[in-house]
N, C-alpha and C positions, 0 to 999 in steps of 0.2 A: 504493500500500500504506500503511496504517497505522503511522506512528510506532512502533516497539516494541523493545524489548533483541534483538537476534539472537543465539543462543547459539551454537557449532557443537560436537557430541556424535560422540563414536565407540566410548562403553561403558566407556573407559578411569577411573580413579578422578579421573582430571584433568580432564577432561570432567566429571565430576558433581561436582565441586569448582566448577566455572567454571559450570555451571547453577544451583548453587546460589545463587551469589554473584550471579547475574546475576539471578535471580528477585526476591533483594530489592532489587537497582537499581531491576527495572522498578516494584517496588511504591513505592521513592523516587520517582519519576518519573512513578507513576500513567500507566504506559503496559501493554500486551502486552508478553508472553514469547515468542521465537518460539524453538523447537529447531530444527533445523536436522541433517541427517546427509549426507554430499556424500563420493562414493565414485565412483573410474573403474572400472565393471565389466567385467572383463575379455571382452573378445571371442572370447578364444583358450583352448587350453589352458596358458596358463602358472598358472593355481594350479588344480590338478586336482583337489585336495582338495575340494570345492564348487562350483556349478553357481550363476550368478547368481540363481535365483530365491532358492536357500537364503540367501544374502547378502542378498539387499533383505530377508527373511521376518524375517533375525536385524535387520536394521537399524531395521524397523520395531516389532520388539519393544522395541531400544533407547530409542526416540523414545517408544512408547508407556508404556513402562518410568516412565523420567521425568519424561513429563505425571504420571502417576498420584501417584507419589511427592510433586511438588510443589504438585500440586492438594491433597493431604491437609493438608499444612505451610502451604500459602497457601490457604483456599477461594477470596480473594475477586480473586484473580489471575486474567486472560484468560489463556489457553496456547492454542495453536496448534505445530503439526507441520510437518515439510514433508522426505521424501527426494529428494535431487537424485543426480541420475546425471552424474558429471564431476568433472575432478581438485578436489579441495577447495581450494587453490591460485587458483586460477581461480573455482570455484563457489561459492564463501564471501561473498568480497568483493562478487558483483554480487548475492546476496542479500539482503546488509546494505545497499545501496544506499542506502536509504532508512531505513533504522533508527538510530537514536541512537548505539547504539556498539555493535561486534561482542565478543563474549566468547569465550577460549579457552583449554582447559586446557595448564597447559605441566609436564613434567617436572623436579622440581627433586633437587638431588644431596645436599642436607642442609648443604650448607658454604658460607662466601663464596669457597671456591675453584672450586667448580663449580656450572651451572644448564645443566640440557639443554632448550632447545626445543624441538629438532626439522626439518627443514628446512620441512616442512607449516607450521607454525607459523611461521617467519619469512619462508617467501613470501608466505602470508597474511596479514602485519603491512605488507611491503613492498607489497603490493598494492590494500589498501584505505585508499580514503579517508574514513572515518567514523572515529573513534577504536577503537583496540584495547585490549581490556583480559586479558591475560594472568593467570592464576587458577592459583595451585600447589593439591593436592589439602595435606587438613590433616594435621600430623602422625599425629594419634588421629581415626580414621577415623566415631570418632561426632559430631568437631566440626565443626559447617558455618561454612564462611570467611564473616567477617563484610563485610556491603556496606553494607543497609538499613534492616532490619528492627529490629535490637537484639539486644539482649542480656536476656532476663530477666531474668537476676542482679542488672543493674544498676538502680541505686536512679532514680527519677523524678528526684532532682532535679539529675541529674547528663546531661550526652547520654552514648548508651550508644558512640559512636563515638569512637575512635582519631582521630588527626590523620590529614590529609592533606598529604603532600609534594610540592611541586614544583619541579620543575630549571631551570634560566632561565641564559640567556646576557646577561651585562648590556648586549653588543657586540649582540644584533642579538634585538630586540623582539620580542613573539608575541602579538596580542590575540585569536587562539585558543586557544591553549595556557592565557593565561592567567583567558580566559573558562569552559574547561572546569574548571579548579583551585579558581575561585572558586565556580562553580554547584554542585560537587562540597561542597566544605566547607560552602557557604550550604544544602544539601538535608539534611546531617549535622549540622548545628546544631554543628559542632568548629570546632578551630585550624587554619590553612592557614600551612603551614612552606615559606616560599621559600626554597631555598637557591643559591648559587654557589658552585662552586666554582673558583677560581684557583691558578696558580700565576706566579713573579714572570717574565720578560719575561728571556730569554736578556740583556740588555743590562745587566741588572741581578745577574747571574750570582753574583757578589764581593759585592756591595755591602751586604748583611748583615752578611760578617764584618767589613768596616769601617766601619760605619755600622747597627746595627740597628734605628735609627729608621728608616729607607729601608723595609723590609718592613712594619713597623705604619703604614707614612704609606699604601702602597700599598692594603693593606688597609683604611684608612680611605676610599681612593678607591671600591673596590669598593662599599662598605655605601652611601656617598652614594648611587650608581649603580644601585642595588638599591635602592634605597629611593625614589629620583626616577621609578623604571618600577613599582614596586609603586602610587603615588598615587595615581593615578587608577580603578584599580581597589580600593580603599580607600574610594574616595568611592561609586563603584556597588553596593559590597555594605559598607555601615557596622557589619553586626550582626555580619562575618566577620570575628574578632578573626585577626590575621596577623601571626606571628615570622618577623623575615627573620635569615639567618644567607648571609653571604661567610666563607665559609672557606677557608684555604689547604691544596691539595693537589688529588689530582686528582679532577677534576668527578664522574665516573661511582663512583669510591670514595665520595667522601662523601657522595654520592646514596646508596648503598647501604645508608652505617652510618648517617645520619639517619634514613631508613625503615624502621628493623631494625622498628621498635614500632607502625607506620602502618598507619592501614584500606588506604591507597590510595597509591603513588607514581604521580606523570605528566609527564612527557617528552615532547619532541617530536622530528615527526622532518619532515626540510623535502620538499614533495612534488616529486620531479624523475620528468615523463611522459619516459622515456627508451627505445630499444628496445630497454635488458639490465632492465628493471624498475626498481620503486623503490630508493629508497636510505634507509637507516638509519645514521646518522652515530654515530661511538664511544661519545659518553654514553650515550646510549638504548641501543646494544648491550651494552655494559657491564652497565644496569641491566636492561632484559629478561634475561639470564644469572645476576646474581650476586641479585637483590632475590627477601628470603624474602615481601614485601607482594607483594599483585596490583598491578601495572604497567599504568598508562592509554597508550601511545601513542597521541599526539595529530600529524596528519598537517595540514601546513601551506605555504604558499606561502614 
């Protein structure tokens, strides 16, 4: 199959948030759109209301629904369709196989104290290996979430793109994670905001109140450390101007408030083929929940 953004669509307004966002990916990327609708149809009477054909009839409307619309918005976009029969869970991830990154709308609650994904949505994060990228629908339903394409408003001589954020563990390297953040910001012509976040080391518990040099030395360690694993990828994309920030507190927080303002946050998540499924470790979970930006989960070794 062809290289291409894989969306997955279920009519929802979060779904056509994450199509939308994903359409101008695929035109950064100059690759296909692919829609995607992945639904177990029931074999039985357990939803009596409807008869499988009316289901696939309405799902194909969906599908075709949103070609239409974003053919209008993009002419010079490939689109492609495709209804699959099978738990979405399952059917998503082997469709994206081969596609660049899967996209998906996720339910947000308005506040950092709450973000619903859904459990469809977090099986399908856990289960696929190509990057996720999680899409909240926009507040004002006539504004389409920003990826690729621009911004009118915004003046030529400026990029019409937000920064992009990314999470980083100074303890334990990612030259995918950090390959996808950089390709991300170098396609966007923006800033690439690495952050860490820390906190001081149980052994060190006291040691502030008698000593608050102890905490600024610590923190000085952090930023060396973050700054020694950002180099090299510094030197691969030179025109990718990049603010590192170690800050103190916890990781998956200040993931969150850094990105209040971002096109794009991205996190990783480490891939363990186990037989209860993937695994999504607390930062990422955090940020997939509380971040009002779209969230790249990046799947890694």
């Amino acid at each position: 199959m062809t290289r291409n953004v894989t969306v997955g669509l279920d009519g929802s307004p979060e779904s056509r948030a994450a199509a939308a966002w994903a359409a101008q990916e695929a035109l950064l990327r100059e690759v296909p759109l692919h829609l995607v609708h992945a639904e177990e149809w029931p074999t039985t009477a357990a939803i009596p209301m409807v008869g499988p054909e009316v289901q696939q009839q309405w799902a194909d409307k969906v599908l075709a629904d949103a070609a239409d619309e974003l053919r209008q918005r993009h002419p010079g976009l490939e689109i492609t369709a495709r209804r699959l029969s099978g738990r979405p869970a399952a059917a998503l991830p082997v469709e994206a196989g081969d596609a660049e990154m899967l996209v998906l709308g996720s339910r947000g609650l308005g506040s950092i104290m709450g973000f619903l994904i859904g459990s469809v949505g977090m099986a399908t994060v856990s289960a696929t290996e190509q990057p996720v990228v999680l899409v909240r629908a926009p507040k004002h339903q006539d504004k389409e979430p920003r990826a690729g394409s621009g911004d009118a408003e915004q003046p030529d001589t400026a990029s019409p793109h937000r920064d992009v954020v990314v999470g980083l563990d100074v303890y334990q390297s990612c030259d995918k994670l950090l390959a996808f953040a950089f390709d991300e910001a170098a396609r966007r012509g923006c800033t690439l905001r690495a952050v860490h976040g820390w906190t001081l080391p149980l052994v060190f518990s006291y040691a502030p109140i008698l000593d608050p040099g102890i905490q600024l030395e610590v923190g000085r360690q952090f930023e060396r450390a973050l700054s020694d694993m950002l180099l090299p990828w510094r030197q691969k994309f030179p025109s990718v101007q990049v603010v590192e920030r170690a800050l103190i507190g916890s990781p998956g927080q200040q993931l969150v408030y850094s990105a209040a303002d971002a096109d794009l946050v991205v996190v990783g998540r480490r891939l363990r083929r186990a037989p209860l499924g993937g695994h999504i470790g607390p930062v990422s979970h955090a940020v997939m929940h509380h971040s009002a930006a779209p969230v790249a989960v990046v799947a890694h070794d």
